[in-house]
N, CA, C and O atoms as a MOPAC input file, in Angstrom:
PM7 MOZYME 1SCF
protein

 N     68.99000 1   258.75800 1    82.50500 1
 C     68.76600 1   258.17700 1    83.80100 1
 C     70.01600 1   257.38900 1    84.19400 1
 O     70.71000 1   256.75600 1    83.39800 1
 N     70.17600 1   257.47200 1    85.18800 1
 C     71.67400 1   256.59000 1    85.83300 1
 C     71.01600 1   255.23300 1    86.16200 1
 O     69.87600 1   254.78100 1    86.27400 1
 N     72.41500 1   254.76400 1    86.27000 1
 C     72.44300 1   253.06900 1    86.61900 1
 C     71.69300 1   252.84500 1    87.67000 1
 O     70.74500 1   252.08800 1    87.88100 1
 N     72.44500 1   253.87000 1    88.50100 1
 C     71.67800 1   253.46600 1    89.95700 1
 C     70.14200 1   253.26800 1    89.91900 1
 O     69.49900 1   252.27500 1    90.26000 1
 N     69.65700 1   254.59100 1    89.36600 1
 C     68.11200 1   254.80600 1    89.40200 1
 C     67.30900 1   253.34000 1    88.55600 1
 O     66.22000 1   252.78900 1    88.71400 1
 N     68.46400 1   253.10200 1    87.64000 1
 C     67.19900 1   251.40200 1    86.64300 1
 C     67.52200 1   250.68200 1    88.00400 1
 O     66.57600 1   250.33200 1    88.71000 1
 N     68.71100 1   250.46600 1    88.37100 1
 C     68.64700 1   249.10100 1    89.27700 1
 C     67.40900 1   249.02200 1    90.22400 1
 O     66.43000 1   248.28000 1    90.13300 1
 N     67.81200 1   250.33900 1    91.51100 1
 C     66.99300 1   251.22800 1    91.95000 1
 C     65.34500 1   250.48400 1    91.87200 1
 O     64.70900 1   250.01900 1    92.81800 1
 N     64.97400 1   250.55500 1    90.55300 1
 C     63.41800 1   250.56500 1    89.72500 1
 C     63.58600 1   249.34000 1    90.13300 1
 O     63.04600 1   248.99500 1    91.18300 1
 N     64.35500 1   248.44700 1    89.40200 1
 C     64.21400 1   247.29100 1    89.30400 1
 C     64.00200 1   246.61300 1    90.84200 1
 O     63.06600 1   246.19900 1    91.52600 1
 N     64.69700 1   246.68400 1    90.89300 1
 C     64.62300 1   246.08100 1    92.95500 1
 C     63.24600 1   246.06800 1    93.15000 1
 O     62.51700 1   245.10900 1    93.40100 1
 N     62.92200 1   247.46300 1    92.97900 1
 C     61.87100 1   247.97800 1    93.59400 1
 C     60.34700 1   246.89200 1    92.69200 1
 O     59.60300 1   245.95300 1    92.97500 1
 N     60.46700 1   247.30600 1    92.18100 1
 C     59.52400 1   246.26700 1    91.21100 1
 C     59.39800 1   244.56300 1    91.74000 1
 O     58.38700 1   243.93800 1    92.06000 1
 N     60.62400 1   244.18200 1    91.69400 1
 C     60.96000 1   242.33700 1    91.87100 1
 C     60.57800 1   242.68600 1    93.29700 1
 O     59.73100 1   241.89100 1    93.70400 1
 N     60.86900 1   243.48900 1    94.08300 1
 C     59.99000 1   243.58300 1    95.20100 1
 C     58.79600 1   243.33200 1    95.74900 1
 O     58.47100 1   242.61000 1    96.69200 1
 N     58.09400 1   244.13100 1    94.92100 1
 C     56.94100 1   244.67500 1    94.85700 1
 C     55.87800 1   243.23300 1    94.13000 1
 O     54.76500 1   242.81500 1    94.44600 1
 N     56.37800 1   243.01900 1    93.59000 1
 C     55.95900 1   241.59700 1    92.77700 1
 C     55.66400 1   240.55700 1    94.13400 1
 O     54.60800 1   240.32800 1    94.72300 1
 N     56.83900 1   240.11600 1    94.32900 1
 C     56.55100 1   239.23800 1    95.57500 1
 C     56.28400 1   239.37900 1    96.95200 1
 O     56.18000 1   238.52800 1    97.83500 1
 N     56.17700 1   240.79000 1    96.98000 1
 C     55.57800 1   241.03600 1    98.61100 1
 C     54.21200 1   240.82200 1    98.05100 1
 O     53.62400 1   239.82300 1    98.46600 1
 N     53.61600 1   241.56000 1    97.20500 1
 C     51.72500 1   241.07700 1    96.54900 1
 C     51.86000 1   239.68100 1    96.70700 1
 O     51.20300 1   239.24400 1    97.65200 1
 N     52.55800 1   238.78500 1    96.02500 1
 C     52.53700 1   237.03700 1    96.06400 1
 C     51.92700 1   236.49100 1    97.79400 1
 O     51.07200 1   235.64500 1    98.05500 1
 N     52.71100 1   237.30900 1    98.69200 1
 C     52.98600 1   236.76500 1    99.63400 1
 C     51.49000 1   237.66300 1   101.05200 1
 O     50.91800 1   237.17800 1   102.02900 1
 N     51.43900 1   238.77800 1   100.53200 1
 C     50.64100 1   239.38800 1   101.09400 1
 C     49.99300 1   240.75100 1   100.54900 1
 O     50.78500 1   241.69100 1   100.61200 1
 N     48.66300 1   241.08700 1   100.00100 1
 C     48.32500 1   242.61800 1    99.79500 1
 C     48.68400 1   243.55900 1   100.57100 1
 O     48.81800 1   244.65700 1   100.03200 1
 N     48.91400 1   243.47600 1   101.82700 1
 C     49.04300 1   244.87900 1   102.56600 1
 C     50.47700 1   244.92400 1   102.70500 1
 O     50.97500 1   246.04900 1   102.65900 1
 N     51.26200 1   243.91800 1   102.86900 1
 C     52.81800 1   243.82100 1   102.85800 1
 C     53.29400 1   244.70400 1   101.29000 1
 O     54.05000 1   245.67200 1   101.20700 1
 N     52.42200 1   243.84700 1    99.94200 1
 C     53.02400 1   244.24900 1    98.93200 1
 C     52.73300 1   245.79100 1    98.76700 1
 O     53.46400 1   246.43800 1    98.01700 1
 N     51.81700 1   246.33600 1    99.35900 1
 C     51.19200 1   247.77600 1    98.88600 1
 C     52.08600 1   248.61600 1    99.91300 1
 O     52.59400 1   249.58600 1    99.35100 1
 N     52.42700 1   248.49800 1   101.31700 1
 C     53.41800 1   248.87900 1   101.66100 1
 C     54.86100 1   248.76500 1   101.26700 1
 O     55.60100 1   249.66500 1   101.66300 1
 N     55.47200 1   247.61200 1   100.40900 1
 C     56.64000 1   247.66900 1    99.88000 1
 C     56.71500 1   248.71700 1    98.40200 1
 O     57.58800 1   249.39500 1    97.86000 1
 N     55.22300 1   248.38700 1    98.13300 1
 C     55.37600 1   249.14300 1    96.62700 1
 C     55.50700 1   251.07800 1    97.19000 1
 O     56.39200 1   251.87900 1    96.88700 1
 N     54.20000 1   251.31200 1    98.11300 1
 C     54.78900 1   252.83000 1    98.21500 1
 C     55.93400 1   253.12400 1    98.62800 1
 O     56.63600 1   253.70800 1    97.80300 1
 N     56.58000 1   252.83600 1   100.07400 1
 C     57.94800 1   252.63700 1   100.66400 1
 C     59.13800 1   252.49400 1    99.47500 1
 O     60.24000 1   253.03400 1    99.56300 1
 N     58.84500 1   251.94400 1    98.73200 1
 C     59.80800 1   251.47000 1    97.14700 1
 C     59.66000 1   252.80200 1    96.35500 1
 O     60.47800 1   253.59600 1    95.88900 1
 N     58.74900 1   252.76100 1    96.37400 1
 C     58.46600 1   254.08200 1    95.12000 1
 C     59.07000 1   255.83200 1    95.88100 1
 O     59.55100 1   256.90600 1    95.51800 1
 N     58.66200 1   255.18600 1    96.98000 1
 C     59.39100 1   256.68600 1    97.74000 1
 C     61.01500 1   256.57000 1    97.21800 1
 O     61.56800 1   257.27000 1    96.36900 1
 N     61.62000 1   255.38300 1    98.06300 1
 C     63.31600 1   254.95100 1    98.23400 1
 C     63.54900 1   255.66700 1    96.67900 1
 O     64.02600 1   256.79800 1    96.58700 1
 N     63.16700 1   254.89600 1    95.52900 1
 C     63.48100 1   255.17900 1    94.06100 1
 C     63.55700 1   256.35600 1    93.59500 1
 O     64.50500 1   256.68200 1    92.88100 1
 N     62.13300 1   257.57300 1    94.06000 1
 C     62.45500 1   258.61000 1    94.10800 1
 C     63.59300 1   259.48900 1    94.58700 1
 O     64.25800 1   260.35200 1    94.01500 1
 N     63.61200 1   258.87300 1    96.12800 1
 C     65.15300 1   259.88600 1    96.47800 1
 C     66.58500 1   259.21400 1    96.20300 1
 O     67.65200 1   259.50200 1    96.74500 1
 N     66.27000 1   257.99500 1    94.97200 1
 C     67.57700 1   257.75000 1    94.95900 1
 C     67.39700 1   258.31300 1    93.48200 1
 O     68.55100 1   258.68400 1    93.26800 1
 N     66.82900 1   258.55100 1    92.56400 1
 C     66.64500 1   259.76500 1    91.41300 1
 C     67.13200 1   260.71300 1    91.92300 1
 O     68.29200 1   260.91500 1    91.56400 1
 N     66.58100 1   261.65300 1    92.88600 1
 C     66.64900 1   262.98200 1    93.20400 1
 C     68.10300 1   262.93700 1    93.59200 1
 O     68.89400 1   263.83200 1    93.29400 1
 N     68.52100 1   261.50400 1    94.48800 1
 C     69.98800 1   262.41900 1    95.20900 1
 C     71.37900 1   262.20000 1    93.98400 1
 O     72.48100 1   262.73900 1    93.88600 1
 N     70.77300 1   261.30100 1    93.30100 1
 C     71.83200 1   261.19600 1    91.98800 1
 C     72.54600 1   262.04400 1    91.05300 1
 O     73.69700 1   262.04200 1    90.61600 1
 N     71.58500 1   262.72300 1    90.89000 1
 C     71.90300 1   264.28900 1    90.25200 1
 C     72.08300 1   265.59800 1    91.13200 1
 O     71.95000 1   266.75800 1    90.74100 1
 N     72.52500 1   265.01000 1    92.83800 1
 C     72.47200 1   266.39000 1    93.38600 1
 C     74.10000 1   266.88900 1    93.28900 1
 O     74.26900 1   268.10300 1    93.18200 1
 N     75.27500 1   266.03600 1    93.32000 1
 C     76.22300 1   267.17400 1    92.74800 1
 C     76.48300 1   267.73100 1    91.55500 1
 O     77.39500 1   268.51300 1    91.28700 1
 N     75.71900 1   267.33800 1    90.90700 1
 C     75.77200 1   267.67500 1    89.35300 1
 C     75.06600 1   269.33100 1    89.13000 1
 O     75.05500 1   269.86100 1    88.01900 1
 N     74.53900 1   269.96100 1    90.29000 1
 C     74.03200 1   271.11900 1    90.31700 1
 C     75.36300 1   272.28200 1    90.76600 1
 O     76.50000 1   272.03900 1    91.16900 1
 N     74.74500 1   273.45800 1    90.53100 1
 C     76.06000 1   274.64600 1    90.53700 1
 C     75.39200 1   274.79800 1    92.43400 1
 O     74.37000 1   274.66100 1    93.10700 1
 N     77.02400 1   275.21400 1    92.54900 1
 C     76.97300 1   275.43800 1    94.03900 1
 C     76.64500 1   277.12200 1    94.21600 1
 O     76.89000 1   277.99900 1    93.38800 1
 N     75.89300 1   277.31000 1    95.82000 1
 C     75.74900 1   278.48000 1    96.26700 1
 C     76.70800 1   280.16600 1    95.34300 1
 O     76.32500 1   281.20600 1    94.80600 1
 N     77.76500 1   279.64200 1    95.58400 1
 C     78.69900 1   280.66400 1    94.87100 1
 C     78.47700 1   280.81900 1    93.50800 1
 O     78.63100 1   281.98500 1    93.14200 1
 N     78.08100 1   279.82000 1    92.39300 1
 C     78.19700 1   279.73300 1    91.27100 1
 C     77.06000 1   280.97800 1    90.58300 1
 O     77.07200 1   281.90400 1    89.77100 1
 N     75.96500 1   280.15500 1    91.68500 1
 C     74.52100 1   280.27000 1    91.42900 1
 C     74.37000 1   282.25200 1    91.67600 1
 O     73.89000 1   283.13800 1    90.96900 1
 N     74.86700 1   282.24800 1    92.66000 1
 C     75.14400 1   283.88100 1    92.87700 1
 C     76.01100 1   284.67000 1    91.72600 1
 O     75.69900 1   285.65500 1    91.05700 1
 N     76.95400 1   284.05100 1    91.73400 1
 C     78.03000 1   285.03400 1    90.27000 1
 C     76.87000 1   284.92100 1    89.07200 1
 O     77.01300 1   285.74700 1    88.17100 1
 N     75.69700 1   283.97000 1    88.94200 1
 C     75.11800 1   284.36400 1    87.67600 1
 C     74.33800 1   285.27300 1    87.96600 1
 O     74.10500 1   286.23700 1    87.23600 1
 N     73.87900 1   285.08400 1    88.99200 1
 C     72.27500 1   286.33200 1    89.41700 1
 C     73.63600 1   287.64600 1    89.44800 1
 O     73.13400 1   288.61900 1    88.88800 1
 N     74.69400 1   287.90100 1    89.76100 1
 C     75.55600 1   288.97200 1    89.95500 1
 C     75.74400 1   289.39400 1    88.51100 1
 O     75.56900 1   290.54100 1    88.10200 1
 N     76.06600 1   288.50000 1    87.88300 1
 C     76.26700 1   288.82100 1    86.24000 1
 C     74.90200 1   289.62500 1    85.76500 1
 O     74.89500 1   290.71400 1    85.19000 1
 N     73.76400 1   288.84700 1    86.13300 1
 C     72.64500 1   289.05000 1    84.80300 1
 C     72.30800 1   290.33300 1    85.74800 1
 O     72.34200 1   291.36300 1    85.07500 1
 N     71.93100 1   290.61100 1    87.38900 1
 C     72.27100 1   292.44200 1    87.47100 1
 C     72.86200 1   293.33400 1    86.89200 1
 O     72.35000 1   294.24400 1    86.24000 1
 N     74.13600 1   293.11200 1    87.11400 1
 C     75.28700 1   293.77600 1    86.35300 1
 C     74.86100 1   294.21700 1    84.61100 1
 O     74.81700 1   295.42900 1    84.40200 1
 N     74.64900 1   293.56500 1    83.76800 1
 C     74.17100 1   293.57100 1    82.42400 1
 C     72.57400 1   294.32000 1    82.52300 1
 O     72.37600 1   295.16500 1    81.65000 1
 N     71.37100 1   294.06500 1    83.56300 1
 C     70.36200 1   295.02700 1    83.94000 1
 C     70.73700 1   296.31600 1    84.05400 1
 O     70.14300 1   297.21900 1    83.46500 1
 N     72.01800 1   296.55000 1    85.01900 1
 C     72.08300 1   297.95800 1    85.16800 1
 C     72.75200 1   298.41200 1    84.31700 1
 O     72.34400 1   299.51700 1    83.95900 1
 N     74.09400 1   297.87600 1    83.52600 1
 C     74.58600 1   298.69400 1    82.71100 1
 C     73.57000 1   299.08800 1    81.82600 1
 O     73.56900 1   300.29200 1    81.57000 1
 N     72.32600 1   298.10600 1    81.05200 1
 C     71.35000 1   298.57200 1    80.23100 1
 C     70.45200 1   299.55600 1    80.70200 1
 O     69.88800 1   300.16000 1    79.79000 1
 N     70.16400 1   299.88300 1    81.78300 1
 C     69.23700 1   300.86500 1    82.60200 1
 C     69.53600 1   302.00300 1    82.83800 1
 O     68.72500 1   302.88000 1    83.13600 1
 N     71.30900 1   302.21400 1    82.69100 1
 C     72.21100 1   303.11100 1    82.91200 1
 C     72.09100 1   303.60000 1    80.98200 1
 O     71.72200 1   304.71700 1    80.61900 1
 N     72.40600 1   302.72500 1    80.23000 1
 C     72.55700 1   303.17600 1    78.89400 1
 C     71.48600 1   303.72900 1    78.57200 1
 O     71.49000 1   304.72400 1    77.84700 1
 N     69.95700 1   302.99200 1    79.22400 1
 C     68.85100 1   303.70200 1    78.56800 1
 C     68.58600 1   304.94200 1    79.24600 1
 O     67.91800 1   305.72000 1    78.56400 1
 N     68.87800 1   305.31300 1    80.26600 1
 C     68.75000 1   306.26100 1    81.09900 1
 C     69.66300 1   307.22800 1    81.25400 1
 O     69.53900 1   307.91500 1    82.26700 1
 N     70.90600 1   307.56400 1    80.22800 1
 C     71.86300 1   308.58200 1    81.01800 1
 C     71.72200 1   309.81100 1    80.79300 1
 O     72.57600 1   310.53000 1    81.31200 1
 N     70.67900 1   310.46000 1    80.00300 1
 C     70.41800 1   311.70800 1    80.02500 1
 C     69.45600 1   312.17500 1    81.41500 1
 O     69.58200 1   313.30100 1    81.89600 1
 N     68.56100 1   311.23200 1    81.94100 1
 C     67.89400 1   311.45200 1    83.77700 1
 C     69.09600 1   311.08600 1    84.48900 1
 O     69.05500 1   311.58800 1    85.61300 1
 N     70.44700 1   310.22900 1    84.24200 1
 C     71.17100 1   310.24400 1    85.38200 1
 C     72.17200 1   311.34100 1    85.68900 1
 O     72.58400 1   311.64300 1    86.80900 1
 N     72.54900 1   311.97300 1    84.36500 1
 C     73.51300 1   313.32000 1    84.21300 1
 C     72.40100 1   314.37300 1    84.92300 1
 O     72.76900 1   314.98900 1    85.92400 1
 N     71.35600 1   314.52800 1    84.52000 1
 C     70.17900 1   315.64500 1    84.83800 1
 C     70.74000 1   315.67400 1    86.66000 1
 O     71.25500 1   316.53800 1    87.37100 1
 N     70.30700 1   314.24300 1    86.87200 1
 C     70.24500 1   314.11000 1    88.45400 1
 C     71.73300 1   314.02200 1    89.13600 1
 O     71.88600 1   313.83000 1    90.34200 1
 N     72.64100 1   314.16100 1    88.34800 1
 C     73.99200 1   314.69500 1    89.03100 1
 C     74.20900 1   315.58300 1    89.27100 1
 O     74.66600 1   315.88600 1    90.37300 1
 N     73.90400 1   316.63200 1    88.06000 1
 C     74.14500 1   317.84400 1    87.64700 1
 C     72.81100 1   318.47300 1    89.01100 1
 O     72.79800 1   319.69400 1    89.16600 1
 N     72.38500 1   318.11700 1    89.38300 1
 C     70.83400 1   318.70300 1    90.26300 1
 C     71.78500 1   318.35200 1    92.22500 1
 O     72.06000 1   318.83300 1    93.32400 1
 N     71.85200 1   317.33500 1    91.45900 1
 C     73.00800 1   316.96300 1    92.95900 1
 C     74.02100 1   317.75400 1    93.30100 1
 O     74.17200 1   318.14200 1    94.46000 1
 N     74.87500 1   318.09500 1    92.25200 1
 C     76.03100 1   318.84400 1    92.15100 1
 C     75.29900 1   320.36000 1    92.38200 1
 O     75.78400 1   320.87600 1    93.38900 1
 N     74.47800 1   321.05000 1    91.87200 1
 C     74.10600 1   322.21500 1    92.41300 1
 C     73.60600 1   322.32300 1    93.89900 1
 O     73.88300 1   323.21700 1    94.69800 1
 N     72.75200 1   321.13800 1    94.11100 1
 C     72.88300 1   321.27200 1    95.62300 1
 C     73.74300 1   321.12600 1    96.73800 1
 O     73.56500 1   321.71300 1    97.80500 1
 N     74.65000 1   320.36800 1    96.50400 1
 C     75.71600 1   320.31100 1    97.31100 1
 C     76.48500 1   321.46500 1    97.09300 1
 O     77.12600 1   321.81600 1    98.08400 1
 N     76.62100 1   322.21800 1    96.00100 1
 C     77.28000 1   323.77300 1    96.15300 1
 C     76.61900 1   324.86900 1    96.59800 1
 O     77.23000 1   325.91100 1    96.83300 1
 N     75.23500 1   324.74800 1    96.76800 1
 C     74.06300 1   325.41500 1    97.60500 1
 C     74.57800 1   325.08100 1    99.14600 1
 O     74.83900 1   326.13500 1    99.72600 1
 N     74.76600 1   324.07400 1    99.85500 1
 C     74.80000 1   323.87700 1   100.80400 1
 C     76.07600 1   324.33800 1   101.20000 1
 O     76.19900 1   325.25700 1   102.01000 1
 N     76.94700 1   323.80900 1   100.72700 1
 C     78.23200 1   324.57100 1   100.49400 1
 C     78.27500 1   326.05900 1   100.85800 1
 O     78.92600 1   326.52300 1   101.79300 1
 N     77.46900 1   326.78300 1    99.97100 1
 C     77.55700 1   328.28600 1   100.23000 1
 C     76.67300 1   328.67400 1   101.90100 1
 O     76.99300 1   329.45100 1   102.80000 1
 N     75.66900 1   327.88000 1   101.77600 1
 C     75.19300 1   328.29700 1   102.62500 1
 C     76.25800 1   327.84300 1   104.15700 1
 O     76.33900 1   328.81200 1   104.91100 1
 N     76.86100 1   326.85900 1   104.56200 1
 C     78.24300 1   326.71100 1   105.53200 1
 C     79.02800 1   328.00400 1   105.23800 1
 O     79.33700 1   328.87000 1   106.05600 1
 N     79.24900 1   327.97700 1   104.12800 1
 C     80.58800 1   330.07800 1   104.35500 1
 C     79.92500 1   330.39600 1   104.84800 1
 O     80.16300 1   330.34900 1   106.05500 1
 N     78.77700 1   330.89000 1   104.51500 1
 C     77.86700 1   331.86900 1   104.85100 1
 C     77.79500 1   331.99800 1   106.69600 1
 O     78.05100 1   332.96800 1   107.40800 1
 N     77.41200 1   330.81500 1   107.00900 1
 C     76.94700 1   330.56900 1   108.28600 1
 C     78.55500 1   330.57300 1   109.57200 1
 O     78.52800 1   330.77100 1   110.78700 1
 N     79.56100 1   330.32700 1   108.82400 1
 C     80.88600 1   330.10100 1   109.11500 1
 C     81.92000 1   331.85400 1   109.08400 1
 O     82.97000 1   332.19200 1   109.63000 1
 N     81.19000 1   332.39800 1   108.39100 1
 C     81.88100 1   333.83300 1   108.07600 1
 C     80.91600 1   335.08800 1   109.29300 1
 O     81.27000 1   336.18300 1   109.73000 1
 N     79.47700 1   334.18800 1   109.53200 1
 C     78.88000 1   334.94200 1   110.27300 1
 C     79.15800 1   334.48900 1   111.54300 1
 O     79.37500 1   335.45800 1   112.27100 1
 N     79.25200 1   333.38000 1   112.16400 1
 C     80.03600 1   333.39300 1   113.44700 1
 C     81.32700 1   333.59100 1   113.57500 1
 O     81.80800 1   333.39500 1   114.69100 1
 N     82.30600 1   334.07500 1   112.35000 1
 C     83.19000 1   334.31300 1   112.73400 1
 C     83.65900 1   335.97900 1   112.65400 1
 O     84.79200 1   336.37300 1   112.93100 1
 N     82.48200 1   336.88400 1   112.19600 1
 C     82.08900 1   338.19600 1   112.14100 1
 C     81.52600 1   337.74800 1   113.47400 1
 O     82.50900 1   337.09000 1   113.81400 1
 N     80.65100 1   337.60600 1   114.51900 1
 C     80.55900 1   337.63500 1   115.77500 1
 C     81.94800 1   337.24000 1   117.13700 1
 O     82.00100 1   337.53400 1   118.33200 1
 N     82.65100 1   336.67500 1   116.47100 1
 C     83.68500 1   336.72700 1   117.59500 1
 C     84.72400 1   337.92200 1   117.59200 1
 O     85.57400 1   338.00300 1   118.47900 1

């Protein structure tokens, strides 16, 4: 816990102490109002201490990257299959353009 956050507490407390002395509804409003402040001075204490937008992305980019190479390793006999299936069709289509290219050019 940081400095800030005990002091923070503390305030909040010696606060809270003598607003009750002085009034119940004063002190019960200083104590929640306090307890909020303390919270977001916890929360904002540690906020540059977090990885930024970019960081946070290169890891989710990494731990994909390591998914697919493993998905690729477990899989490369369906991914060759499905090249090799690709590659015949695109030379299917292929033939079929001569084909279609030799016959309009037998019509002119």
């Amino acid at each position: 816990m940081s400095k800030r956050v005990v002091v923070a507490g503390l305030i909040w407390v010696v606060l809270s102490v003598l607003a009750f002395i002085v009034d119940p509804i004063l002190g019960a409003c200083v104590l929640v109002f306090g307890g909020i402040g303390v919270v977001v001075v916890a929360l904002g204490s540690t906020y540059d201490q977090h990885p930024d937008f970019e960081a946070r992305e290169r890891a989710r980019a990494a731990r994909r990257k390591a998914k697919r190479e493993r998905h690729q390793e477990k899989n490369k006999d369906a991914i060759e299959a499905d090249r090799a299936r690709y590659a015949a069709h695109q030379a299917k289509l292929a033939a079929k353009r001569e084909a279609a290219d030799r016959q309009s050019a037998d019509r002119r």
